[in-house]
C-alpha positions in Angstrom: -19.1 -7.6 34.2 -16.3 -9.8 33.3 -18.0 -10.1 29.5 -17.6 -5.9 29.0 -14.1 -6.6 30.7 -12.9 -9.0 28.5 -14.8 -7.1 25.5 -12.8 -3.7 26.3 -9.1 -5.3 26.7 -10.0 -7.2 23.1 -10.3 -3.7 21.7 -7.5 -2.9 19.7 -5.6 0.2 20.5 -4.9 3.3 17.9 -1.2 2.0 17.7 -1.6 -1.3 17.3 -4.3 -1.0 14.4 -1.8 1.7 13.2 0.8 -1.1 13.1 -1.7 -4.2 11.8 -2.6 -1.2 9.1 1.5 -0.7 7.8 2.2 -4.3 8.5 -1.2 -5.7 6.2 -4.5 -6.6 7.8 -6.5 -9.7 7.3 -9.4 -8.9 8.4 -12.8 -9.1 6.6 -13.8 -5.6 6.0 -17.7 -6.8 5.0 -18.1 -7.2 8.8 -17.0 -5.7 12.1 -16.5 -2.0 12.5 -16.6 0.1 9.6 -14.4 3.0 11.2 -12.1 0.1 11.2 -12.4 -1.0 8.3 -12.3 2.4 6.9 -8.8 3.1 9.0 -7.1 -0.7 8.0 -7.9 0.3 4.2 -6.5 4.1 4.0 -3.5 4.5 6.2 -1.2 2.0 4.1 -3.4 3.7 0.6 -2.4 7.6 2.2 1.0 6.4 2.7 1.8 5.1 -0.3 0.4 7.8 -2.0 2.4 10.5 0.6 5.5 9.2 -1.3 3.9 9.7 -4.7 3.3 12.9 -3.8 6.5 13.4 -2.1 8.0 11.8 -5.5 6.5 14.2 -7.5 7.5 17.5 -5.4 11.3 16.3 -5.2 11.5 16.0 -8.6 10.2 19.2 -10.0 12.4 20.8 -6.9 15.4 19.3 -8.6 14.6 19.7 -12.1 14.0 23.8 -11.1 17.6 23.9 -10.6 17.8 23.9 -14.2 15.8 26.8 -14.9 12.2 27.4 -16.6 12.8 25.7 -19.8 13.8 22.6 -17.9 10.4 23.1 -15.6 8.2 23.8 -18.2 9.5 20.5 -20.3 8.3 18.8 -17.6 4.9 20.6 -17.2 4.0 19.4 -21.1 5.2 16.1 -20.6 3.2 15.1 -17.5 0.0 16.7 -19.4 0.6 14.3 -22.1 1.3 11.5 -19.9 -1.8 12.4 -18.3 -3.6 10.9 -21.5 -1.5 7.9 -20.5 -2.4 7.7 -16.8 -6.6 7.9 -17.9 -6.1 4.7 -19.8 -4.1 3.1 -16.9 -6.5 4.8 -14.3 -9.4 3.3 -16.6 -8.1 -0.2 -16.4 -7.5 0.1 -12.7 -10.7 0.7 -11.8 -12.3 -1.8 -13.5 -9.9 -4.2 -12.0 -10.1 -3.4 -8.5 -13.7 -3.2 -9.1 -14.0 -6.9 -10.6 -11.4 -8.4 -7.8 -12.6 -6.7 -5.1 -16.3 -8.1 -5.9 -15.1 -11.8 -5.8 -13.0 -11.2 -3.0 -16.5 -9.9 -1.3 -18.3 -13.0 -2.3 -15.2 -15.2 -1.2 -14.2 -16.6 -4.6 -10.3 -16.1 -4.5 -10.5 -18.5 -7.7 -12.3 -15.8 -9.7 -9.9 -12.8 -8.0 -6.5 -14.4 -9.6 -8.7 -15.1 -13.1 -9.8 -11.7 -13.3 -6.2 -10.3 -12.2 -4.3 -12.7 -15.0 -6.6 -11.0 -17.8 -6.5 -7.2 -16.4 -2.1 -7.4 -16.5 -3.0 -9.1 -19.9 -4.5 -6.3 -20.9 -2.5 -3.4 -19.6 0.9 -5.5 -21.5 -1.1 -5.2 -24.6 -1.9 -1.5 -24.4 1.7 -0.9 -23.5 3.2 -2.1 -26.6 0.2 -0.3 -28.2 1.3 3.2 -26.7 5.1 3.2 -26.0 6.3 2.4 -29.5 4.8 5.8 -31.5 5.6 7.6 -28.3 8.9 7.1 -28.5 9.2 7.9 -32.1 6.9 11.3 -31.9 7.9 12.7 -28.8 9.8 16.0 -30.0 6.8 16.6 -32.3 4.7 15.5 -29.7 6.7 18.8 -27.9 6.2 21.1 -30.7 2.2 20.3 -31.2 2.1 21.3 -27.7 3.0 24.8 -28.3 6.7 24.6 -26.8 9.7 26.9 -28.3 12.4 25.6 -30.0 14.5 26.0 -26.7 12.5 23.8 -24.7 12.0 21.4 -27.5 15.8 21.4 -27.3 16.1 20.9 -24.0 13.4 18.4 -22.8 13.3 15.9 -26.5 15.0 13.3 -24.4 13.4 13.6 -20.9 9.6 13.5 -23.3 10.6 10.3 -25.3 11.9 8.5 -22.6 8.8 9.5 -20.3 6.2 8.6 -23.1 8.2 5.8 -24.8 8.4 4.4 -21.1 4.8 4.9 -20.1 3.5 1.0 -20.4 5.7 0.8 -17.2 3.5 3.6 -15.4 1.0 1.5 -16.8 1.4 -1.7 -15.1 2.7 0.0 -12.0 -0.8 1.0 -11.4 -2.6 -1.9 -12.9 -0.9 -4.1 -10.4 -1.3 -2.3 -7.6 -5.3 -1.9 -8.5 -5.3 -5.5 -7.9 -3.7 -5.6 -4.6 -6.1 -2.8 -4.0 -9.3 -5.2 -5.0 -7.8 -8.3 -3.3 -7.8 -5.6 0.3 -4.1 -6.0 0.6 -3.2 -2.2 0.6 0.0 -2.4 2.4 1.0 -4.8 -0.3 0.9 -2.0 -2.7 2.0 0.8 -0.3 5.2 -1.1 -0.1 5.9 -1.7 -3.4 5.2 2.0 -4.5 7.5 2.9 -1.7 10.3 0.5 -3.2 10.4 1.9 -6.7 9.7 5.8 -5.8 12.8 5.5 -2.8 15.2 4.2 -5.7 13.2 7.0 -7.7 13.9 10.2 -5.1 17.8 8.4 -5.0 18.7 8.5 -8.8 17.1 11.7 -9.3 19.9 14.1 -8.4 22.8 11.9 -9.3 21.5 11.7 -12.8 20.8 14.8 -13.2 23.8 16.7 -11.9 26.1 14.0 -12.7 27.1 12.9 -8.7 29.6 10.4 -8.1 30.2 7.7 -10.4 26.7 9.1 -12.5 26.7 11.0 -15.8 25.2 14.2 -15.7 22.1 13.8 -18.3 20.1 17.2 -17.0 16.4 17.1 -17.0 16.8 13.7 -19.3 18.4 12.2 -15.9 15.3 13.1 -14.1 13.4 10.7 -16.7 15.9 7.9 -16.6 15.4 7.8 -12.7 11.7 7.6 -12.5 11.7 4.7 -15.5 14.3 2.8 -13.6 13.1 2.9 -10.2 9.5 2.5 -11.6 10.4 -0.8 -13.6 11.8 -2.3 -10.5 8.5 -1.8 -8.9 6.7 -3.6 -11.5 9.3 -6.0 -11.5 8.4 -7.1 -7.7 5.1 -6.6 -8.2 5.0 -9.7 -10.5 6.5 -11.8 -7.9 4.4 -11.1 -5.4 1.6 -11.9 -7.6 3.2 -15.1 -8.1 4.2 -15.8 -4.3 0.9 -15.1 -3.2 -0.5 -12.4 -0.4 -2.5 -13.2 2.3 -6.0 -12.6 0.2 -4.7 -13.4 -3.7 -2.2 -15.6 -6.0 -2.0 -16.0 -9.3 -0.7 -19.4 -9.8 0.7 -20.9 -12.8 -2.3 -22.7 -14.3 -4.6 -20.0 -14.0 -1.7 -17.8 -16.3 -4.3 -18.0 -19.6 -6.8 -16.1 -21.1 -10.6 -16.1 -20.4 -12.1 -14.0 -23.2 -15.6 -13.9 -21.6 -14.0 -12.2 -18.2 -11.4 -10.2 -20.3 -14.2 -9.0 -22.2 -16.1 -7.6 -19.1 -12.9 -6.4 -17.9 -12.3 -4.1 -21.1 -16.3 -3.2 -21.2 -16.0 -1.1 -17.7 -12.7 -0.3 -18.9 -13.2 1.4 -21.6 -16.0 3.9 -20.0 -13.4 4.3 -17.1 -11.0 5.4 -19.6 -13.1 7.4 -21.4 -14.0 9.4 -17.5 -10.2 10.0 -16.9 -9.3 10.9 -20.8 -12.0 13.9 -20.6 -10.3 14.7 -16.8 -6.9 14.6 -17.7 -7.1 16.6 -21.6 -9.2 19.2 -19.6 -5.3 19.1 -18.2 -3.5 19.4 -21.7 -6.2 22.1 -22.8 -5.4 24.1 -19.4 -1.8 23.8 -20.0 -2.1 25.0 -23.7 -4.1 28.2 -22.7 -1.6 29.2 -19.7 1.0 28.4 -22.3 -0.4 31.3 -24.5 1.1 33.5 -21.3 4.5 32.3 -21.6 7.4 30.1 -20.1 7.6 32.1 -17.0 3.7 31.6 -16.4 3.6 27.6 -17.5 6.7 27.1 -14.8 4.7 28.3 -12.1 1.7 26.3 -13.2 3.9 23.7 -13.3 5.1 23.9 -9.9 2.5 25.0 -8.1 0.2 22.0 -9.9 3.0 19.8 -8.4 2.6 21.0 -4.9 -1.1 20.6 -5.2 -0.4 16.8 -6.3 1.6 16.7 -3.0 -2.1 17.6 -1.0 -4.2 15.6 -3.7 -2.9 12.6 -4.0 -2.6 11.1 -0.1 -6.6 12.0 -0.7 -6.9 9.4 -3.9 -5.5 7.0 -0.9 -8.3 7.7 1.2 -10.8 7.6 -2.2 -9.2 4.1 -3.6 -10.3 2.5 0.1 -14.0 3.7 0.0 -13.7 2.0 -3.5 -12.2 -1.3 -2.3 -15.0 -0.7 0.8 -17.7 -1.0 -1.9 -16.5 -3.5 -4.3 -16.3 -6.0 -0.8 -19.5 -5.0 0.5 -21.5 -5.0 -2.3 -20.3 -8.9 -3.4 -21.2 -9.6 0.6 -24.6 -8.1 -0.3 -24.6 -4.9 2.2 -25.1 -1.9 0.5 -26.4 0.0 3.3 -22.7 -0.9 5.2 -21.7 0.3 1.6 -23.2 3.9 1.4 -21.7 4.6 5.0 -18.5 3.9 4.4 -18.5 6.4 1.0 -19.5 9.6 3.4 -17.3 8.8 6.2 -14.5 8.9 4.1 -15.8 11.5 2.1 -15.7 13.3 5.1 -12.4 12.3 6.3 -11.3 13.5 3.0 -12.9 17.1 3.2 -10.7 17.6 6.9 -7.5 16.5 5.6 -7.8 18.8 2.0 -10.0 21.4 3.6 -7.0 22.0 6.5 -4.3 21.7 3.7 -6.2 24.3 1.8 -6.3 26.7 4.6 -2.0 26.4 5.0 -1.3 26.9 1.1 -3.6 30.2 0.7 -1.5 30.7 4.0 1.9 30.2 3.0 1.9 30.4 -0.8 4.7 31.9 -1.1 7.3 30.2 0.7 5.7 27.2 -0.7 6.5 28.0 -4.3 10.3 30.2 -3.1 11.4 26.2 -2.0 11.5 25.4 -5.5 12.4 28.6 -7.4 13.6 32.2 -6.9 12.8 33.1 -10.4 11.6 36.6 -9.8 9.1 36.0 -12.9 8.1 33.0 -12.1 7.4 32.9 -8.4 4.1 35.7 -8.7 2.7 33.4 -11.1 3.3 30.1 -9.3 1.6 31.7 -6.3 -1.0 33.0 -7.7 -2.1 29.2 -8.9 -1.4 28.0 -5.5 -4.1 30.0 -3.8 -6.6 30.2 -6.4 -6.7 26.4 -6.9 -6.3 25.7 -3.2 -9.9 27.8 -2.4 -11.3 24.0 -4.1 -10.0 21.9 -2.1 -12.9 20.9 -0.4 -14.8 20.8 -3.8 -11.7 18.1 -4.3 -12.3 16.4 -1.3 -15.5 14.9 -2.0 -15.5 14.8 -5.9 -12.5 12.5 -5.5 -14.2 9.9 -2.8 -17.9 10.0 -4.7 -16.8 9.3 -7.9 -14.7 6.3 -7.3 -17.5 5.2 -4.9 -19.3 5.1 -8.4 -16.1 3.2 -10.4 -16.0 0.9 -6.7 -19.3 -0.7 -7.8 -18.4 -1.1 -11.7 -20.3 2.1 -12.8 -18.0 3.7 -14.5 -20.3 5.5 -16.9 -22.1 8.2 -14.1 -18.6 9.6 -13.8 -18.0 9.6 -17.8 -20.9 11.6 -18.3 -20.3 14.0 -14.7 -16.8 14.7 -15.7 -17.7 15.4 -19.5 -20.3 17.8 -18.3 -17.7 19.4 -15.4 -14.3 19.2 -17.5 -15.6 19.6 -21.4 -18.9 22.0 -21.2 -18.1 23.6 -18.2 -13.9 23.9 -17.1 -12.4 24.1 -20.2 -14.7 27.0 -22.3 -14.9 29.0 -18.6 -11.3 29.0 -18.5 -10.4 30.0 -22.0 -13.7 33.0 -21.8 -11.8 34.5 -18.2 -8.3 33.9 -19.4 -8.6 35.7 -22.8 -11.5 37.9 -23.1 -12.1 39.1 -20.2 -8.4 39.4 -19.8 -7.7 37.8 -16.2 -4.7 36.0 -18.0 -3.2 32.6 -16.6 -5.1 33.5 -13.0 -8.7 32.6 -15.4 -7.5 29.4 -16.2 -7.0 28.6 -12.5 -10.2 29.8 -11.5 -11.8 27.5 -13.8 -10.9 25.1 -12.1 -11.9 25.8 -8.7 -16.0 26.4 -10.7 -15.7 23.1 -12.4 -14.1 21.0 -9.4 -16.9 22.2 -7.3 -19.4 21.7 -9.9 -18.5 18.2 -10.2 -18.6 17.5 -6.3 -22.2 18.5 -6.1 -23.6 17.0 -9.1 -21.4 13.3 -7.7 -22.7 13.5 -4.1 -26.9 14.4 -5.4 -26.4 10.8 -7.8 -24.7 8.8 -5.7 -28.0 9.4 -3.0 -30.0 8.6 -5.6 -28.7 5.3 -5.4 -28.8 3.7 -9.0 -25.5 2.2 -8.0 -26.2 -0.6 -6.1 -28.0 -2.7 -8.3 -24.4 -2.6 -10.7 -23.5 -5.8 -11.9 -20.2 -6.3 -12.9 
């Protein structure tokens, strides 16, 4: 009697594992309860994505005081970018993947060596994409089908967002590793740090408040590079202070070619998955561009508000693949497998509900951040129509970084090749064009492919091939 007693009061309530969560947990998520382990992992991961998300809504609200051009210059800019956020997505996994396994088989030694090559890495590739960026970004505009107007308007906001992309770049890298090493609040609070500073500059540079010069949509850009390159900034010193679970210290600062090597060979493969995902994007945006500025503002917007659902979700997906990277270096992939359909699960609830109140409420949705009476329709229509997928989302999302969790990068390559390339991209331009259902084809597309993509991820990962993934 007094064992179950003293076993019952040693039980942790909601609150305070919703504190130890925020605060940063030390516990040893290879053991114990996985629904703990599951709930330690996400909440600071959903949080700091909510205010990505958040991030991303405010700034198209702002910028769509400026009128289409403005909205649609930032529409073509984040669908090159995206090309950008494959590579530093591909590197990511890979690292998370590679630091979470030592941190499973208790080898914080190995965790720093393999984090000291991956920001090696990403600083190399930075240099390697900023510099044409900068240069090429108004052509960059133009290849993209934009008029001369919004070439005009948007050739500094694109050069500063490209030229500036190595620091997206290591923002992500980073926090991958803090990811790997189980420290999620770590990285909640630092994306928090840079995105507050972020949401603050946003409307003083671009409506010139206070002290602040008013740069228009540009000041939109200058915002998110600033408050993004103080993020990094602290991010290296943390790295070098130490966390509860990983430091770097100084005489581990040098390069081990045989790691980096394995680092960049699930790397490239990663990048490779996200590059076919993310020009799916750019070939989406170039046929609703065919439709006009009117139609690519609402895609624009209403793709933003869909970030604002999607990305707390990549919070709950990044823990399942911090979940397997542990358990598999402790040896359990049974424990493994679990954790992937509970928060596959958890996933589907959370986008499934937040599908339901967008097909709801489209259209005050899109009125908060334009009255445009051309645009609105069209943003509305996108909301809905994408929204019917969000369950498709839910576990595509959590399945396929299982996959990139244990270092198999190359099932996803070849599921989102199939989903995005064969499938998403031909569909979209055959019911746009031909059979004349205009920008709505496009967003139908998507809904197909995204659904496509869930079942084909959720049949391979049962098959299993995954746990025997060395990396």
């Amino acid at each position: 009697m007094d064992v179950s007693v003293s076993a019952a009061e040693s039980q942790p309530t909601l609150w305070t594992s919703l504190a130890e969560a925020i605060r940063g947990s030390h516990q040893d998520y290879t053991s114990g309860s996985l629904n703990r382990a599951i709930f330690l992992l996400a909440v600071p991961m959903v949080l700091e994505m909510v205010l990505e998300s958040l991030f991303a809504v405010v700034d198209v609200f702002w910028v769509g005081r400026l009128g289409a051009n403005a909205v649609a210059t930032v529409g073509l800019t984040e669908s090159m970018l995206s090309l950008v956020f494959a590579v530093a997505m591909g590197l990511s996994l890979s690292t998370t993947a590679m630091v979470a396994r030592r941190i499973g088989e208790k080898d914080s030694t190995g965790a720093a060596v393999a984090a000291v090559q991956a920001i090696a890495l990403g600083l190399m590739v930075s240099i390697v994409i900023g510099a044409p960026c900068l240069a090429l970004a108004p052509r960059l505009l133009r290849w993209m089908g934009s008029s001369s107007e919004i070439v005009a308007v948007g050739s500094g906001y694109a050069s500063i967002c490209l030229g500036g992309s190595g620091v997206v770049l290591m923002l992500f890298l980073n926090n991958a590793i803090f990811r790997g090493a189980g420290d999620a609040a770590i990285a909640m609070r630092l994306l928090w740090v840079s995105n507050i500073i972020n949401l603050f500059l946003d409307p003083c540079l671009i409506f010139g408040l206070g002290p602040f010069p008013r740069l228009g949509v540009t000041g939109a850009a200058w915002a998110t590079l600033t408050g993004r390159s103080i993020g990094v900034a602290y991010q290296f010193y943390r790295l070098l202070r130490g966390t509860g679970r990983i430091r770097i210290f100084a005489n581990q600062i040098r390069l081990h070619l045989d790691v980096m090597w394995r680092l960049l060979r699930v790397s490239l493969t990663g990048i490779l998955q996200f590059a076919i995902a993310h020009t799916s994007w750019i070939g989406l945006v170039r046929i609703v561009s065919i439709f006009g500025a009117a139609a690519l503002a609402g895609y624009t917007i209403a793709i933003r508000v869909v970030i604002f659902a999607i990305l707390p979700s990549w919070g709950l997906s990044n823990a399942a693949a911090t979940l397997v990277g542990q358990n598999l270096g402790a040896k359990q992939p049974e424990r493994t497998a679990a954790a992937v359909w509970r928060t596959g699960l958890c996933n589907m609830l959370f986008l499934g509900s937040l599908g339901v109140f967008f097909v709801l409420f489209a259209q005050p949705v899109i009125r908060l951040f334009t009255h445009d009476p051309a645009v609105v329709p069209l943003g509305v229509s996108c909301l809905r129509i994408v929204s019917y997928g969000n369950i498709g989302y839910a576990y595509a999302m959590v399945m396929l970084q299982a996959f990139n969790g244990a270092g198999d990068t190359v099932t996803p390559t070849i599921v989102n090749f199939f989903g995005f390339w064969l499938l998403e991209i031909p569909l979209a331009y055959w019911l746009a064009i031909p059979l004349n259902l205009r920008s709505n084809g496009a967003f139908y597309a998507i809904v197909i492919a995204e659904a496509s993509i869930a079942v084909a991820s959720a049949i391979l990962f049962r098959r299993g091939r995954w746990k025997g993934q060395r990396i």
